[in-house]
C-alpha positions in Angstrom: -28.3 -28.4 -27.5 -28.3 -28.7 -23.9 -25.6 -25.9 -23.9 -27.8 -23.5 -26.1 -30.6 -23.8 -23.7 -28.4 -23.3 -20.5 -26.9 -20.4 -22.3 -30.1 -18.9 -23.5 -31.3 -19.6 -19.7 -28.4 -17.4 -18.1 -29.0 -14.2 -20.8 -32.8 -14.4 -20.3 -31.8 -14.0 -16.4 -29.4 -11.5 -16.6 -32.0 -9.5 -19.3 -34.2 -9.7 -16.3 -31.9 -8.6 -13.5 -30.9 -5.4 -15.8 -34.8 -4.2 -16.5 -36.1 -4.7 -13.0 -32.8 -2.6 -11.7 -32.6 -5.6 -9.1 -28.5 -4.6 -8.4 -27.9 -2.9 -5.3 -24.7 -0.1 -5.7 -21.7 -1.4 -4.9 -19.8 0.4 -1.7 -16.7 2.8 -2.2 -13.8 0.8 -3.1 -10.7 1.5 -0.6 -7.2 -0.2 0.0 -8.2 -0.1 3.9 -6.0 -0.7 6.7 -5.2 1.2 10.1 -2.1 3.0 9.0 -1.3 6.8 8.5 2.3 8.3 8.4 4.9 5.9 9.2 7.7 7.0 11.0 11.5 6.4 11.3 15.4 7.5 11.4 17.2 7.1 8.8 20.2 4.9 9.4 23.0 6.2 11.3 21.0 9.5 11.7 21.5 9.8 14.8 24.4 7.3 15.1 24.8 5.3 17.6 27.5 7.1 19.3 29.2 10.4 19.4 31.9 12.2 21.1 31.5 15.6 23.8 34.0 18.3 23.3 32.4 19.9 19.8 34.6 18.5 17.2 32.2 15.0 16.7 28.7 17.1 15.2 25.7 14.8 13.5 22.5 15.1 12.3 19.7 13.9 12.7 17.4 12.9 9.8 13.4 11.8 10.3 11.7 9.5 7.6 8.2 10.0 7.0 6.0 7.9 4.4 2.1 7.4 3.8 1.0 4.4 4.2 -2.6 5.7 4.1 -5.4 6.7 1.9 -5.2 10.7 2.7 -2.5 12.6 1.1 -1.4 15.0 3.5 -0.8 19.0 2.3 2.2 20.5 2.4 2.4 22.4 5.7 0.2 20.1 8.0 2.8 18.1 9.0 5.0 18.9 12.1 8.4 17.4 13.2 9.9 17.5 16.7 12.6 16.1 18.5 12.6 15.9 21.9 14.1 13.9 24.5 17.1 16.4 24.5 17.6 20.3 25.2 18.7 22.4 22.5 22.0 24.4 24.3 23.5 20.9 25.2 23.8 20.1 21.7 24.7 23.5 20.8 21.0 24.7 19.1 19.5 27.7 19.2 15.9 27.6 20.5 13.5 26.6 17.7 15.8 24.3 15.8 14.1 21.1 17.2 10.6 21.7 15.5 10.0 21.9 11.4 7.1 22.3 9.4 7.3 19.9 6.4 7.0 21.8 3.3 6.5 18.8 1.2 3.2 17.0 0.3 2.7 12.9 1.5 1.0 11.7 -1.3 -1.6 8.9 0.0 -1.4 5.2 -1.3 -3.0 4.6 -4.2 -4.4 2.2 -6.8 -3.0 2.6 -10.8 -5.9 1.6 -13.7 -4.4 -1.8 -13.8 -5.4 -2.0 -9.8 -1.7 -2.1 -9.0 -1.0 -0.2 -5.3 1.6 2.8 -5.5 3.1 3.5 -2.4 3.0 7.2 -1.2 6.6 9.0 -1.4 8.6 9.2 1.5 9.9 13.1 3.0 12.7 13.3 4.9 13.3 15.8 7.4 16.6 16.8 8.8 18.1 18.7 11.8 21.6 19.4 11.2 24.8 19.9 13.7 23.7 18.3 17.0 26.8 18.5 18.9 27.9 18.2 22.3 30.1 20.7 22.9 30.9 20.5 26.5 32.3 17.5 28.4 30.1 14.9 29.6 30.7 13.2 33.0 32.3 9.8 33.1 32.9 7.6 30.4 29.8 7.5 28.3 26.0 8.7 28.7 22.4 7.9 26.7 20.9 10.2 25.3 16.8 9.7 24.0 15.7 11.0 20.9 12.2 10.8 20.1 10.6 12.2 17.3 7.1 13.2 17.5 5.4 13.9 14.2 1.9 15.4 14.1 -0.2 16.1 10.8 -3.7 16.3 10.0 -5.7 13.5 8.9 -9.2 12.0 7.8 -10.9 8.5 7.5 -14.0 8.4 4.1 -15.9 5.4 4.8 -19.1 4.1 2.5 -22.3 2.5 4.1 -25.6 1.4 2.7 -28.7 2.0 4.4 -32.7 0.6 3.2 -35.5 2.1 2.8 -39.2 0.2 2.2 -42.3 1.2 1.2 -43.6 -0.3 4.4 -40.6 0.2 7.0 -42.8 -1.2 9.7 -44.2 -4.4 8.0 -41.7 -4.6 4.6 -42.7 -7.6 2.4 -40.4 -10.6 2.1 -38.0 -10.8 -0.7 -37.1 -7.0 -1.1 -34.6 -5.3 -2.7 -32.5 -4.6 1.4 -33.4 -5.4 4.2 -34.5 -3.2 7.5 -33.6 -4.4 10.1 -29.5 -6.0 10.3 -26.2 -4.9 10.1 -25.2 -2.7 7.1 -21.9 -3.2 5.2 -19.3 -0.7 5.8 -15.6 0.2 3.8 -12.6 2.3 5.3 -10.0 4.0 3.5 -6.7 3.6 5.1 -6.4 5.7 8.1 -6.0 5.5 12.2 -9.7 5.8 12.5 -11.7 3.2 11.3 -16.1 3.6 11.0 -17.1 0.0 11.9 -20.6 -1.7 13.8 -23.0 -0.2 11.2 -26.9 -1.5 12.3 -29.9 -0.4 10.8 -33.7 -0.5 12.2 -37.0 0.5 11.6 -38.2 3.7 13.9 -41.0 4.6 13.0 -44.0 4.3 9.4 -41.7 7.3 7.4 -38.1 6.7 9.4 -35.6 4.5 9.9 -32.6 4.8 13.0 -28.7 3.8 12.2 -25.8 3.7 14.2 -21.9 3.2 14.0 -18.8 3.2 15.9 -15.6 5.2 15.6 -12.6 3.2 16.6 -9.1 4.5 17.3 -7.5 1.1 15.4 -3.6 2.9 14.8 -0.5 3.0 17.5 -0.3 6.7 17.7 -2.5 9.4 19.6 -5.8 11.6 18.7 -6.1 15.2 19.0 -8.8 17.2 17.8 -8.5 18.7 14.2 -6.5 22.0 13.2 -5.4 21.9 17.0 -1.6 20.5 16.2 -1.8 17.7 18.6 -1.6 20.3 21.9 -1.4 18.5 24.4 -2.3 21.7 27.0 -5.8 21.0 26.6 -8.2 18.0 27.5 -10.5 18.9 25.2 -8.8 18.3 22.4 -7.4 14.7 22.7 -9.7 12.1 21.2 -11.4 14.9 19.5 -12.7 13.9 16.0 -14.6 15.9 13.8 -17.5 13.9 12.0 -19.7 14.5 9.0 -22.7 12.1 7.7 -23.8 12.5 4.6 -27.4 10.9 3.3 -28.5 13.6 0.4 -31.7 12.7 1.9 -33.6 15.6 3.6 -34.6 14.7 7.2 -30.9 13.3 8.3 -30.2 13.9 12.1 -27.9 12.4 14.0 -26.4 12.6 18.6 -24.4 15.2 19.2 -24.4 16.5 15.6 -25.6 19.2 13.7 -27.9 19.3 11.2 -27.7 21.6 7.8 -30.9 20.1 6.7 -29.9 19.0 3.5 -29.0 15.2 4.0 -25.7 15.9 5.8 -24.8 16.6 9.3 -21.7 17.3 11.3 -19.9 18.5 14.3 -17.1 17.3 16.9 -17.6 13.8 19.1 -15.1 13.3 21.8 -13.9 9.3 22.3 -13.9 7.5 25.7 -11.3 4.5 25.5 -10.8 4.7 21.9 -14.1 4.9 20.9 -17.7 6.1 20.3 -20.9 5.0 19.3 -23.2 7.6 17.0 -26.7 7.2 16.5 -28.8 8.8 13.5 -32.7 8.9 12.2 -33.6 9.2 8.9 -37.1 10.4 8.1 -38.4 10.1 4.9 -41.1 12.6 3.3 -42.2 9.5 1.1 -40.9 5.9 2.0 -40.2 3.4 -1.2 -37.9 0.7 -2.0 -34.3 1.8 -2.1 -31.0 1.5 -1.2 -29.7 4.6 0.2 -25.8 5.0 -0.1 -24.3 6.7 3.1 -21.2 8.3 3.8 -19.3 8.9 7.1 -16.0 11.2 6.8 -14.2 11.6 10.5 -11.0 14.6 10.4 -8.5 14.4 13.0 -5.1 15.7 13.8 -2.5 12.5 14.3 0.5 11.7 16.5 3.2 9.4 15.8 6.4 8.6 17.5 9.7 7.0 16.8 12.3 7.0 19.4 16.2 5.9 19.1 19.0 6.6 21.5 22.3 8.2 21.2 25.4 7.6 23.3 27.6 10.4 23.9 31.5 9.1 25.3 34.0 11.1 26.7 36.9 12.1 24.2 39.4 12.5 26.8 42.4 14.3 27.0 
């Protein structure tokens, strides 16, 4: 009987929980980690060692594979080797730098919740060959590959709003004042340090970092990681999304629908934005928040090559 009551108890409670609409939404749910394209040489691509004199050619061949939560489109990723000059492995100018005409699908989760790995490209430069003779014995050669390719970070926050934001009763449905949860897809950039306070009777302030977390370098996006100009390293573009009218945030501009955007430069790997939301009406509600940063992304792999002297 004792069971039956308990039982009885827990539905009664749950009935309860459902009609006063007491569950706050859940955030976006993401694989997370700090990772973009991974990059590699396939074995014995370069190998190891080679001969001069032309008759000992090679290639070279570049593994890329997602290991993030943004597929990347064909055509916005960029290979090149450097490290080496194109006439003393018999290249013509041009032949060290390809476009990647293939799409790196992002990782992913199946409907059983089972992660899929994103497929890996590979990209090859044919023939390096080192036609004329080399000086003494042997000589290193470095080969670096340095991939660039457009990127983006979706992360989920939840923000509160109260009837009275200066004086909220105890026991409501969120809290003011406090840090806020946050969740990152898997990307380079990571939204983190989300706090919340009251600003005024009708508005509320938030703010939130963006963190370079990854290994690699951050240029501004649609700029293909050129390195020419300043301005565009640690150059993201950011976007803030409320659907709540009277959204404006530093440094950002405002469409005046619930969303703003714009480009924020990073100092040291970081930045700190700050936002006010101003309600026309304030109530009790939890006000899900998102926070999408777009950046172009460098990564590196470097090997080395030694070329030896074929002799006579």
């Amino acid at each position: 009987m004792n069971k039956l009551h308990a039982l009885l108890g827990l539905l009664i409670i749950t009935l309860i929980g459902c009609a006063t609409g007491g569950e706050t939404p859940e955030l976006a749910q993401f694989i997370g980690g700090t990772q973009g394209l991974a990059v590699s040489f396939e074995p014995n691509t370069p190998p190891k060692e080679a001969f001069d004199g032309g008759f000992a050619p090679f290639d070279v061949v570049v593994r890329l594979e997602n290991k993030g939560e943004e597929t990347v489109k064909t055509g916005d990723t960029t290979v090149r080797i450097t490290g080496v000059l194109e006439p003393e492995f018999n290249l013509k100018s041009g032949d060290l730098t390809k476009k990647v005409a293939e799409e790196l699908t992002a990782v992913r989760k199946d409907a059983t919740g089972k992660i899929l790995a994103g497929n890996p490209v590979f990209v090859e430069f044919k023939n390096f060959n080192h036609v004329s003779e080399i000086a003494g014995n042997a000589l290193d050669f470095p080969l670096r590959a340095d991939v660039c390719y457009k990127y983006a970070t979706k992360a989920s926050t939840q923000l509160c709003s109260r009837a009275n934001i200066l004086n909220p009763e105890t026991n409501g449905i969120c809290e003011i004042t406090g840090d806020k949860p946050v969740a990152n897809s898997g990307s380079p950039i990571q939204v983190t340090n989300v706090k919340q306070a009251a600003r005024s009777a009708n508005s509320i302030t938030f703010s939130f970092d963006i963190t370079h977390s990854g290994t690699g370098k951050v240029y501004e996006r649609d700029s293909i990681c050129d390195k020419s100009q300043r301005r565009y390293e640690d150059n993201v573009f950011v976007a803030v999304d409320t659907k709540v009218s009277g959204l404006s945030c530093s440094r950002l501009d405002s469409s005046g629908d619930g969303s703003v955007s714009g480009f924020i430069k990073m100092f040291s790997g970081t930045t700190t934005v700050t936002c006010t939301q101003q309600f026309t009406r304030a109530t009790d509600a939890v006000i899900p928040a998102t926070i999408d940063v777009g950046f172009d992304y460098e990564e590196r792999a470097q090997t080395t090559v030694t070329i030896k002297h074929a002799g006579e």
